[in-house]
C-alpha positions in Angstrom: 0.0 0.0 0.0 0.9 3.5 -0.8 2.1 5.6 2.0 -0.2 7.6 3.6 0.7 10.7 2.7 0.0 9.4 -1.4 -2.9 7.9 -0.7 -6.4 9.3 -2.7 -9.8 9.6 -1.0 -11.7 6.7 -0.5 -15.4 6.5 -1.8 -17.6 3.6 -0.5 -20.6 2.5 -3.0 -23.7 1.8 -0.7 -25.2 3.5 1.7 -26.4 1.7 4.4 -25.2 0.3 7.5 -23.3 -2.0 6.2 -21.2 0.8 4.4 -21.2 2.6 7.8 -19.7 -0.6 9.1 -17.1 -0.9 6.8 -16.6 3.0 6.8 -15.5 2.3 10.6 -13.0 -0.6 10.1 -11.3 0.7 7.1 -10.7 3.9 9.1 -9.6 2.2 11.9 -7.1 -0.7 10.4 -6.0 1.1 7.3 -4.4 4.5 6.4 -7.2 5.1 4.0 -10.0 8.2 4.3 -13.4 8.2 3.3 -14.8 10.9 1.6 -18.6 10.3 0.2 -21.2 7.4 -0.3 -21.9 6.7 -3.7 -25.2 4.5 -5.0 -27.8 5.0 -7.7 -29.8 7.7 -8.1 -32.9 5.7 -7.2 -31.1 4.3 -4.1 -30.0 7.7 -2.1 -31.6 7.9 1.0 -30.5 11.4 1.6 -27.8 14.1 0.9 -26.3 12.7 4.1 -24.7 9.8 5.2 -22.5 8.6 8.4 -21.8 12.4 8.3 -20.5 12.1 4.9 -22.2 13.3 1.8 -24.0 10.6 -0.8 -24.1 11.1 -4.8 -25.6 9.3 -6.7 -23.4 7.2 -9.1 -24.2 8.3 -12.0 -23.0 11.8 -11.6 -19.7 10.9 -9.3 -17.5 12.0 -11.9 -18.7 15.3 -11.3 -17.7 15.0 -7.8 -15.3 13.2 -7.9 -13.4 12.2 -11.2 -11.7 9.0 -11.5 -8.3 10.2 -10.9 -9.0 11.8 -7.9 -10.1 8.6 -6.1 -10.7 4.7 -5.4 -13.6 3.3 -4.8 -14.5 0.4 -2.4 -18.3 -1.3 -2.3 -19.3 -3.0 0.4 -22.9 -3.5 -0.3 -24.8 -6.8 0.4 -26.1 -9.6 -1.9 -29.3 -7.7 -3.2 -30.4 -9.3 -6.4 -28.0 -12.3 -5.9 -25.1 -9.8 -6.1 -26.7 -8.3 -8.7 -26.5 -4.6 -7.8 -23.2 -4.6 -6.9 -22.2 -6.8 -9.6 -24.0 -3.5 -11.7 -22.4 -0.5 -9.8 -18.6 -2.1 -10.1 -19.2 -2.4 -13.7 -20.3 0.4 -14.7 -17.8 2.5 -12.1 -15.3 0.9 -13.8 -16.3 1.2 -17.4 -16.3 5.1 -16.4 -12.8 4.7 -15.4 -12.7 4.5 -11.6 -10.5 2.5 -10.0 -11.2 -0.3 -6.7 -8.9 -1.2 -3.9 -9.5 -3.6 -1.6 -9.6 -3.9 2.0 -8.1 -7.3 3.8 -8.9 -7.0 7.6 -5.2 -7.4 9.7 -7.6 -9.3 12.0 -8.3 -12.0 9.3 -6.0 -14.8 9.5 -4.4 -15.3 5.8 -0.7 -16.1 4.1 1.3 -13.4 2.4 0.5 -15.1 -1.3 -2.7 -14.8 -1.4 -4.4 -14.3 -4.8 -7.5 -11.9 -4.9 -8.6 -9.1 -7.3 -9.8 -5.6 -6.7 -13.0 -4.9 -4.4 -12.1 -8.0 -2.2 -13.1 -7.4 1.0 -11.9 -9.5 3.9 -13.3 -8.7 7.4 -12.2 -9.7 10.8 -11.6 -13.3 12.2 -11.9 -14.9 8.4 -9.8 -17.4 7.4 -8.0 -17.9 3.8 -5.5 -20.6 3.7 -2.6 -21.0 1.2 -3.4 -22.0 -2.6 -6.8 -20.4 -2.5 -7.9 -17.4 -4.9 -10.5 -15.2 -5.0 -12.0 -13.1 -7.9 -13.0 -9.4 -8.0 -15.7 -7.6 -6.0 -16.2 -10.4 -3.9 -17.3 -10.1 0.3 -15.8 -12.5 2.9 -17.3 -11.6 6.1 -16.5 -12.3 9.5 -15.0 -15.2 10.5 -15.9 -17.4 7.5 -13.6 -20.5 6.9 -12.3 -20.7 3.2 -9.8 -23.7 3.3 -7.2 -24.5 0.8 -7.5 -24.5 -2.6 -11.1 -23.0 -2.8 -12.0 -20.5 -5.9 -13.9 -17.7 -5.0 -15.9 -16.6 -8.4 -16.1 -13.5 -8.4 -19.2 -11.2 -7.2 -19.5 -13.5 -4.8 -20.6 -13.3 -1.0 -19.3 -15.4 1.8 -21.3 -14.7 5.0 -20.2 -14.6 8.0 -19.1 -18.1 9.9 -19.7 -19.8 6.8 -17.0 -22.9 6.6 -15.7 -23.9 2.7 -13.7 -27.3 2.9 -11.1 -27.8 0.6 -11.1 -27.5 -3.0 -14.3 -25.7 -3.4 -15.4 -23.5 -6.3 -17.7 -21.1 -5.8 -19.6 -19.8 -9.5 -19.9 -15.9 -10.1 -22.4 -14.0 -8.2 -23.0 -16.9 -5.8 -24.1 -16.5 -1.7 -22.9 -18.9 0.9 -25.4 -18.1 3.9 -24.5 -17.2 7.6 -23.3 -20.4 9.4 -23.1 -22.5 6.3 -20.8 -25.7 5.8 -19.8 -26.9 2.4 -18.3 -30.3 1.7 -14.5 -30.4 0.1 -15.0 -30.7 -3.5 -18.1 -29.3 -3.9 -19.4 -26.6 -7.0 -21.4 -24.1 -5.9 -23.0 -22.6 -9.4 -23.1 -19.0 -10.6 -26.2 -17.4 -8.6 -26.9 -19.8 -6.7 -27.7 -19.4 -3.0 -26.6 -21.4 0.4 -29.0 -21.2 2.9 -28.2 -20.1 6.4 -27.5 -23.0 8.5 -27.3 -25.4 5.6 -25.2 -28.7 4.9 -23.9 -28.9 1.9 -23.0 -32.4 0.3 -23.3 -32.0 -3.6 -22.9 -29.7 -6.5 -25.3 -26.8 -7.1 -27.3 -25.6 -9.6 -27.2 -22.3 -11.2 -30.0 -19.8 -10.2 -31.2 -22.2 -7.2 -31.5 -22.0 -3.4 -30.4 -24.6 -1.1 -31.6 -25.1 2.7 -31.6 -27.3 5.1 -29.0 -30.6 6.3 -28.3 -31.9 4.5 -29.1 -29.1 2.0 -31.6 -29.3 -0.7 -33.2 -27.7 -3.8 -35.9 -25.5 -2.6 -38.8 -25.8 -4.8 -40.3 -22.8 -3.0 -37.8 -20.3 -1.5 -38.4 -17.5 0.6 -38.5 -14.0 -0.5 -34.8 -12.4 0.0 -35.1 -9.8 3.3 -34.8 -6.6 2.3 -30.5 -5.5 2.6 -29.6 -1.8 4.6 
């Protein structure tokens, strides 16, 4: 990382608590400043945010043009990573730049393999030979053993436990508390209930609950994400 004194401003896409949240530990663990929230038009909740001002994205650049600062965005897995799937996109296709943010507090190995808008909170655990794609979420104290792939857009809640040699498909959501058997292929999109037991590959576009997990035929409506 760039010394401090080089660093650019730091603008977080979302703007919800779990932006606020993030907000608070990049500040905290990294040399890094945020400046703004940034989400779309139809998404900002107020001129006001965390005590930080909120764009909308479509008209960052003329706040903040792309070579005057990164972007970071922590937002949750609305639309099966979806939206933020969208919003890195199109940031980037308008020529803005994404760090990411690895907690200290996560437990990992010096080579590890991840791309840009990987965020790695506190407690998780990477071990070696593992890689992870871009604009992907690994939240607190989630378990991704060795030689997992981590898809990118993808969202790893928090104590969720990957065995070895796991892949997990683009856009995919493994649920709080989840365990997924070594070997195992989680699709693109699909979903990993909360709680769930994981023996057996995935289909794409599908929701799996229960243990051991199966195909719900009915799933429930997604809660709504801050």
């Amino acid at each position: 990382m760039p010394s401090e004194t080089t660093l650019p401003p730091l603008v977080m896409l979302g703007a919800g608590t779990f932006a606020s949240m993030t907000r608070y530990c990049v500040e905290q663990e990294t040399p890094w400043r945020v400046v703004a929230f940034a989400v779309d038009s139809a998404w900002v909740p107020g001129p006001v945010h965390d005590g930080l001002p909120v764009v909308p994205l479509e008209s960052l650049h003329e706040h903040w043009p792309p070579d005057t600062v990164r972007l970071l965005a922590p937002m949750g897995p609305r639309e099966a990573n979806g939206l933020r799937r969208r919003c890195y996109e199109q940031a980037k296709r308008r020529g803005y730049a994404f760090e990411s943010y690895v907690s200290p507090r996560a437990s990992t190995w010096p080579d590890i393999e991840h791309g840009d808008n990987c965020l790695v909170y506190e407690r998780a655990i990477i071990q070696p030979r593992s890689t992870i794609g871009s604009n992907v979420i690994i939240r607190s104290a989630a378990h991704v053993s060795h030689h997992c792939i981590i898809g990118s857009h993808a969202f790893i809640a928090p104590g969720a436990i990957l065995a070895g040699n796991v892949v997990v498909g683009e856009q995919a959501f493994v649920g709080v508390g989840a365990t997924v058997r070594d070997g195992v292929r989680i699709a693109p999109r699909s979903v990993v209930g909360a709680g769930a037991v994981l023996l057996a590959d995935t289909e794409p576009d599908a929701v799996y609950v229960g243990n051991p997990a199966r195909k719900a035929e009915n799933p429930p409506p997604a809660a709504p994400r801050a």
